[in-house]
PDB file as gemmi writes it, atoms N, CA and C in Angstrom:
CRYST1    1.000    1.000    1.000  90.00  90.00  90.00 P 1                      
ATOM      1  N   UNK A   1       7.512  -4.063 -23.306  1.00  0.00           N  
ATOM      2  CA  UNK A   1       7.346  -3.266 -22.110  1.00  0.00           C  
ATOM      3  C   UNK A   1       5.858  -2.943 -21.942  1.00  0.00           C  
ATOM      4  N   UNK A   2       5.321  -3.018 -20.537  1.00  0.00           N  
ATOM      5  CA  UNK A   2       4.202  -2.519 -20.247  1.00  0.00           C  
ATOM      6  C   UNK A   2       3.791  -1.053 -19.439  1.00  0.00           C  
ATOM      7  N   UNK A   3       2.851  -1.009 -19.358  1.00  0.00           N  
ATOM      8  CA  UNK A   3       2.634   0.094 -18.321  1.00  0.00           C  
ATOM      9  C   UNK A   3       1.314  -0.034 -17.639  1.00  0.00           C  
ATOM     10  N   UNK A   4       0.804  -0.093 -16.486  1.00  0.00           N  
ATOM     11  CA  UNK A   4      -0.513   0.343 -16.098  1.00  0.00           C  
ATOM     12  C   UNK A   4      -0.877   2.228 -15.680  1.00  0.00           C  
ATOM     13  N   UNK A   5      -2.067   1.784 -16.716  1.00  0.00           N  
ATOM     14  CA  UNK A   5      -2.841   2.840 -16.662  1.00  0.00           C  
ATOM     15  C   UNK A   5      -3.964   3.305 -15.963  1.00  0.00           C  
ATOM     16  N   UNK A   6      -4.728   4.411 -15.806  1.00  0.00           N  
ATOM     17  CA  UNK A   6      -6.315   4.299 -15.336  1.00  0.00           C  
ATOM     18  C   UNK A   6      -6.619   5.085 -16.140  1.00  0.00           C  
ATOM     19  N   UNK A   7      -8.367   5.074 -16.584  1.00  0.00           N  
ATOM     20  CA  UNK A   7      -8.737   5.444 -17.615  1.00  0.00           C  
ATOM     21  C   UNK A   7     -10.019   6.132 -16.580  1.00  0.00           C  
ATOM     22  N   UNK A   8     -10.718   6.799 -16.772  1.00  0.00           N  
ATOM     23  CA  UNK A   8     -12.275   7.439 -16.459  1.00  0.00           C  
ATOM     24  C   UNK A   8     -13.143   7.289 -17.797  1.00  0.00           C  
ATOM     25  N   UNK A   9     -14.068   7.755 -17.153  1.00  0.00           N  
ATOM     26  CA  UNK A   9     -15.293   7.897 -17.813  1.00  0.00           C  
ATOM     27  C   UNK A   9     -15.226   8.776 -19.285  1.00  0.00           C  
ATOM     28  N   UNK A  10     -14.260   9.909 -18.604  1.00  0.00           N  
ATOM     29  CA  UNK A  10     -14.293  10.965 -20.186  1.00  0.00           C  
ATOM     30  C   UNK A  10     -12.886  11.051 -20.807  1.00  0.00           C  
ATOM     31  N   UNK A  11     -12.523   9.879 -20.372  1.00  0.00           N  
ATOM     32  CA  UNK A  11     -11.159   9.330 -21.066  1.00  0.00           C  
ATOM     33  C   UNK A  11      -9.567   9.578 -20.288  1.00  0.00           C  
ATOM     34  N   UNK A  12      -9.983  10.785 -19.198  1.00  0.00           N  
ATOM     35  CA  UNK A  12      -9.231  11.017 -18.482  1.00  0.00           C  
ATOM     36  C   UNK A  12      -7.858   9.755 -18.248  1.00  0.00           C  
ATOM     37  N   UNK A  13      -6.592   9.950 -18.156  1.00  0.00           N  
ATOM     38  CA  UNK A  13      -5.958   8.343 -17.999  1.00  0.00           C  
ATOM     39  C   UNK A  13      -4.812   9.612 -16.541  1.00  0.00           C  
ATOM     40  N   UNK A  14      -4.631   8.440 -15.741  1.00  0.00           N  
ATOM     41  CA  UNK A  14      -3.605   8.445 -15.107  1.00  0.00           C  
ATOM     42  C   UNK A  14      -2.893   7.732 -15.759  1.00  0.00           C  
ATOM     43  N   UNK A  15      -1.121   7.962 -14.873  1.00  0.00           N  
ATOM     44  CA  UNK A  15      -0.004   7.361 -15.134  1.00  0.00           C  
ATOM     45  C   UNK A  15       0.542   7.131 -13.287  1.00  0.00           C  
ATOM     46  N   UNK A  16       0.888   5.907 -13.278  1.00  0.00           N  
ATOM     47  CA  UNK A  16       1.508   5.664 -11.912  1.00  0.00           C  
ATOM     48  C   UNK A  16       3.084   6.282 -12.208  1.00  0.00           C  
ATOM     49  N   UNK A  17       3.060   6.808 -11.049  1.00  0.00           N  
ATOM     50  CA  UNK A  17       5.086   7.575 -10.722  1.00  0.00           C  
ATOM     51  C   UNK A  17       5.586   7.018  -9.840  1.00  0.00           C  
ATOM     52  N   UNK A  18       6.634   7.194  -9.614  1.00  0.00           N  
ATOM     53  CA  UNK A  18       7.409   6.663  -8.146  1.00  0.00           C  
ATOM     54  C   UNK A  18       7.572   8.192  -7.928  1.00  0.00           C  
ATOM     55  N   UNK A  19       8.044   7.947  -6.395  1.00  0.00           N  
ATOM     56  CA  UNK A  19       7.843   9.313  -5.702  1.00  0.00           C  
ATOM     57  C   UNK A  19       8.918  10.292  -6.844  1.00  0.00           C  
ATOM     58  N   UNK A  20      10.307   9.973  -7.114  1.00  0.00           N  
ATOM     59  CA  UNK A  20      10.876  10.816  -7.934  1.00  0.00           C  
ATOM     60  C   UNK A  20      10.116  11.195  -9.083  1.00  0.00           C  
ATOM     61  N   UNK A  21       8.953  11.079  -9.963  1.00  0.00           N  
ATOM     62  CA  UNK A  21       8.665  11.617 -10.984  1.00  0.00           C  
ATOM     63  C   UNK A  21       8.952  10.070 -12.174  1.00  0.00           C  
ATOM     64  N   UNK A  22       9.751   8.900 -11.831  1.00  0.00           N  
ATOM     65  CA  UNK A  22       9.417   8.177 -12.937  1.00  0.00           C  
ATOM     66  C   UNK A  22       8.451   7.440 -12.897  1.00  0.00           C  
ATOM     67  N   UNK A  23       7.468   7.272 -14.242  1.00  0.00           N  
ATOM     68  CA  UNK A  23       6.703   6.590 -14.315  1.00  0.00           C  
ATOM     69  C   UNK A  23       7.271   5.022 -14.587  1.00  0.00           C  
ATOM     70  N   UNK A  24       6.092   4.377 -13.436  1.00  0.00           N  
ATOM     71  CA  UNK A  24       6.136   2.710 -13.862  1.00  0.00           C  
ATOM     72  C   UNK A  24       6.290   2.091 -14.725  1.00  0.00           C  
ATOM     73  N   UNK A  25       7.527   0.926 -15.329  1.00  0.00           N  
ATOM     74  CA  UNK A  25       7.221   0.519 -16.252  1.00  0.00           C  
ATOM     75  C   UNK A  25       7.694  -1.181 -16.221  1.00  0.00           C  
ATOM     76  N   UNK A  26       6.622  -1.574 -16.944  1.00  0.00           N  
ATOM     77  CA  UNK A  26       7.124  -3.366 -16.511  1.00  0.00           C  
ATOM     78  C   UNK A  26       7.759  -4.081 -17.725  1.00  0.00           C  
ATOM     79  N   UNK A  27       8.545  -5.042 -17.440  1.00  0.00           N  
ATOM     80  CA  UNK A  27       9.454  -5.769 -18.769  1.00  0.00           C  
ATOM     81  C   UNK A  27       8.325  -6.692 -19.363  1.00  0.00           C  
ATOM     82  N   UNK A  28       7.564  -7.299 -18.617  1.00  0.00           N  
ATOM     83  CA  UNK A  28       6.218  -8.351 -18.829  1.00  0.00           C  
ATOM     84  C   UNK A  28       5.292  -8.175 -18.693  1.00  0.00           C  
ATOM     85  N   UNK A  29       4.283  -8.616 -19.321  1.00  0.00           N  
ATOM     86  CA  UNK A  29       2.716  -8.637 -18.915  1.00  0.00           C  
ATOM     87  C   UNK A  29       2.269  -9.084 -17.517  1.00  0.00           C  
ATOM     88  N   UNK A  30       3.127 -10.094 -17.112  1.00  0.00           N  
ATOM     89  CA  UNK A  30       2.956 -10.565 -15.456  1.00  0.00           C  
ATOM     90  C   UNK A  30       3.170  -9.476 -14.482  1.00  0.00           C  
ATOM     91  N   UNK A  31       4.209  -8.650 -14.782  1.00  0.00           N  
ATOM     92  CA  UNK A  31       4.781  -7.913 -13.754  1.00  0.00           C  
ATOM     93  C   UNK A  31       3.514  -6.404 -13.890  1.00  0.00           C  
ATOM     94  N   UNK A  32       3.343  -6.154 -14.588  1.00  0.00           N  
ATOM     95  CA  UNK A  32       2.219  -5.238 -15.016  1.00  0.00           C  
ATOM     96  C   UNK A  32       0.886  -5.606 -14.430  1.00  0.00           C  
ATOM     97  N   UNK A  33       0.947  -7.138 -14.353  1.00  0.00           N  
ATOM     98  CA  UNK A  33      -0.744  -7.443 -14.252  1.00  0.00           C  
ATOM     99  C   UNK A  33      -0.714  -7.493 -12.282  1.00  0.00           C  
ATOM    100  N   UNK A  34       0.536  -8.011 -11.822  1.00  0.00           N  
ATOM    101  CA  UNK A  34       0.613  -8.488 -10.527  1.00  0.00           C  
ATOM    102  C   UNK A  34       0.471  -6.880  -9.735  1.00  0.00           C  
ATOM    103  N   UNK A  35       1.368  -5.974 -10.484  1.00  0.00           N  
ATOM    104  CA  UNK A  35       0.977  -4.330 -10.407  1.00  0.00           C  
ATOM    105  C   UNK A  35      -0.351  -3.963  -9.863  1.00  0.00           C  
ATOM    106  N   UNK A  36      -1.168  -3.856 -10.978  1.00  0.00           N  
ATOM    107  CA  UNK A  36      -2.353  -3.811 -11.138  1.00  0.00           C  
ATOM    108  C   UNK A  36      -3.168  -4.218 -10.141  1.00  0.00           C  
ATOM    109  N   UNK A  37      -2.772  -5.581  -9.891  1.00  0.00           N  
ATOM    110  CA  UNK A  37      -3.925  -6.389  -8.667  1.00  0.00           C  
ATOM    111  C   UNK A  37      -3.579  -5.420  -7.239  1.00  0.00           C  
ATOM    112  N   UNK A  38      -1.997  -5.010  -7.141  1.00  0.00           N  
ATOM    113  CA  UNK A  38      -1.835  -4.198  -6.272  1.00  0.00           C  
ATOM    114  C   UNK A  38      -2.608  -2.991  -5.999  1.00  0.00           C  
ATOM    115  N   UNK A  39      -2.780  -2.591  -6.764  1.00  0.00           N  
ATOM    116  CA  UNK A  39      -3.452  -1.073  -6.528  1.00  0.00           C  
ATOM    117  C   UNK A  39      -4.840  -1.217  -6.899  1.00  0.00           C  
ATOM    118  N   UNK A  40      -5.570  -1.937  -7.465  1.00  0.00           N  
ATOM    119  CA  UNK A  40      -7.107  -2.465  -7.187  1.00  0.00           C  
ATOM    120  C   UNK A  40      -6.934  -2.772  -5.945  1.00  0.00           C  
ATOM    121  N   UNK A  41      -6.498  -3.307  -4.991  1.00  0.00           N  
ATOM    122  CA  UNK A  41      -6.307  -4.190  -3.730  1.00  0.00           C  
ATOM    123  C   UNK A  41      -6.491  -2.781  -2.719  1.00  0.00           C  
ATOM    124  N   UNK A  42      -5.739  -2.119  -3.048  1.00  0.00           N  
ATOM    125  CA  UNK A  42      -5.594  -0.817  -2.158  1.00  0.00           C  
ATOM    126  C   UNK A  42      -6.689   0.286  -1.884  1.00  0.00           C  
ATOM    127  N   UNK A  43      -7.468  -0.010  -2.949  1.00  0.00           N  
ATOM    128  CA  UNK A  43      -8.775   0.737  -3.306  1.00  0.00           C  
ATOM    129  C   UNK A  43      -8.975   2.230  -2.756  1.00  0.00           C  
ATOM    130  N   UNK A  44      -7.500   2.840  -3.679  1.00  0.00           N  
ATOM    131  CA  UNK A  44      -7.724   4.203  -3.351  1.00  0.00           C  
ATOM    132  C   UNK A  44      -8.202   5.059  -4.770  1.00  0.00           C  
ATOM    133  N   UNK A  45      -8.633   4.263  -5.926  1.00  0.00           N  
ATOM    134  CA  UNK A  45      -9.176   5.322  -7.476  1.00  0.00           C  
ATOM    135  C   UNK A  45     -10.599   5.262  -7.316  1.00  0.00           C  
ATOM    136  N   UNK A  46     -11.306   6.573  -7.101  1.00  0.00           N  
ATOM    137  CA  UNK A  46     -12.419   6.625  -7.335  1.00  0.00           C  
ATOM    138  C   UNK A  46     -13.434   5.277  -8.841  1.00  0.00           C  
ATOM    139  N   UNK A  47     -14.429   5.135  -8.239  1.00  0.00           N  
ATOM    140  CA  UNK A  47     -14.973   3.481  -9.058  1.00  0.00           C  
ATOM    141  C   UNK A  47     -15.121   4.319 -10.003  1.00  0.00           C  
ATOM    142  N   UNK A  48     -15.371   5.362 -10.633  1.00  0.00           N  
ATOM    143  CA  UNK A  48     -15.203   5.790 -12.153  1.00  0.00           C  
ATOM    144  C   UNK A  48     -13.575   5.610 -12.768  1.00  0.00           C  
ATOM    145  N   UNK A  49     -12.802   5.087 -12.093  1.00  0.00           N  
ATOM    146  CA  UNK A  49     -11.703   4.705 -12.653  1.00  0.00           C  
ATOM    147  C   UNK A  49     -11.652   3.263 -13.416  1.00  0.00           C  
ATOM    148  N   UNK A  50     -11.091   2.792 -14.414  1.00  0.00           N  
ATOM    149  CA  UNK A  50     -11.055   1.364 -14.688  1.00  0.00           C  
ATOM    150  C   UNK A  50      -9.579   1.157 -14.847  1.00  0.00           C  
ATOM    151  N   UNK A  51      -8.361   0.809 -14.479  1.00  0.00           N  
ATOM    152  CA  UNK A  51      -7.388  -0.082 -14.177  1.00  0.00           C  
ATOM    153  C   UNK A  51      -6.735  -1.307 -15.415  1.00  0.00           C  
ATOM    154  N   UNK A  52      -5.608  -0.569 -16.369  1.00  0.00           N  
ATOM    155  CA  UNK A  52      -5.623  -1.076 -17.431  1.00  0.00           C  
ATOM    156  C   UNK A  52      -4.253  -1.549 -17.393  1.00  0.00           C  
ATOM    157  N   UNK A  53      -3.631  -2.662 -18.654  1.00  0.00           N  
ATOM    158  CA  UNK A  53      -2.432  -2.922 -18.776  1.00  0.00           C  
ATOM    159  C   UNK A  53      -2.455  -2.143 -20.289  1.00  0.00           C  
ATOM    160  N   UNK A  54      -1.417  -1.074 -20.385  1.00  0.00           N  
ATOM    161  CA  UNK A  54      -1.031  -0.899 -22.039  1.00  0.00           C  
ATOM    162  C   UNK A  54       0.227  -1.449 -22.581  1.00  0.00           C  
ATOM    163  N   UNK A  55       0.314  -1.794 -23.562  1.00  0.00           N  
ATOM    164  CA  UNK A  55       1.863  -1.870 -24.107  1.00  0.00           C  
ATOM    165  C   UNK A  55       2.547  -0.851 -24.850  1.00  0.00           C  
ATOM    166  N   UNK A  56       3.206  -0.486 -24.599  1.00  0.00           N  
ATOM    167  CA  UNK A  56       4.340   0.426 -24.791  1.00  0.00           C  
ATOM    168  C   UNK A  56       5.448  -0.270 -25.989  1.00  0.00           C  
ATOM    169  N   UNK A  57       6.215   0.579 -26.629  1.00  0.00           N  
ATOM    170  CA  UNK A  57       7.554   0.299 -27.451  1.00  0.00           C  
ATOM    171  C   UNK A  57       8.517   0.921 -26.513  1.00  0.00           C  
TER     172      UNK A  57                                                      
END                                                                             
């Protein structure tokens, strides 16, 4: 399982939610990464953000 994250400068991390409160989570690295390109694409995180894939258990 994956998750995308955002990280800042002083380590700060978001977590993406769906509107109910669950956080995102992907079965693959593809589905995580295709994620990702989504919301870089959208360019709403301040550029002190950097846009990560983590893996999860």
């Amino acid at each position: 399982m994956f998750k995308v994250i955002a990280v800042d400068s002083n380590q700060v991390k978001l977590e993406f939610a769906s509107k109910d409160g669950k956080n995102f989570t992907f079965e693959t690295y593809e589905e995580a990464e295709s994620f990702m390109q989504e919301v870089k694409a959208k360019d709403t995180l301040p550029e002190r953000y950097r846009v990560l894939i983590k893996k999860i258990d």
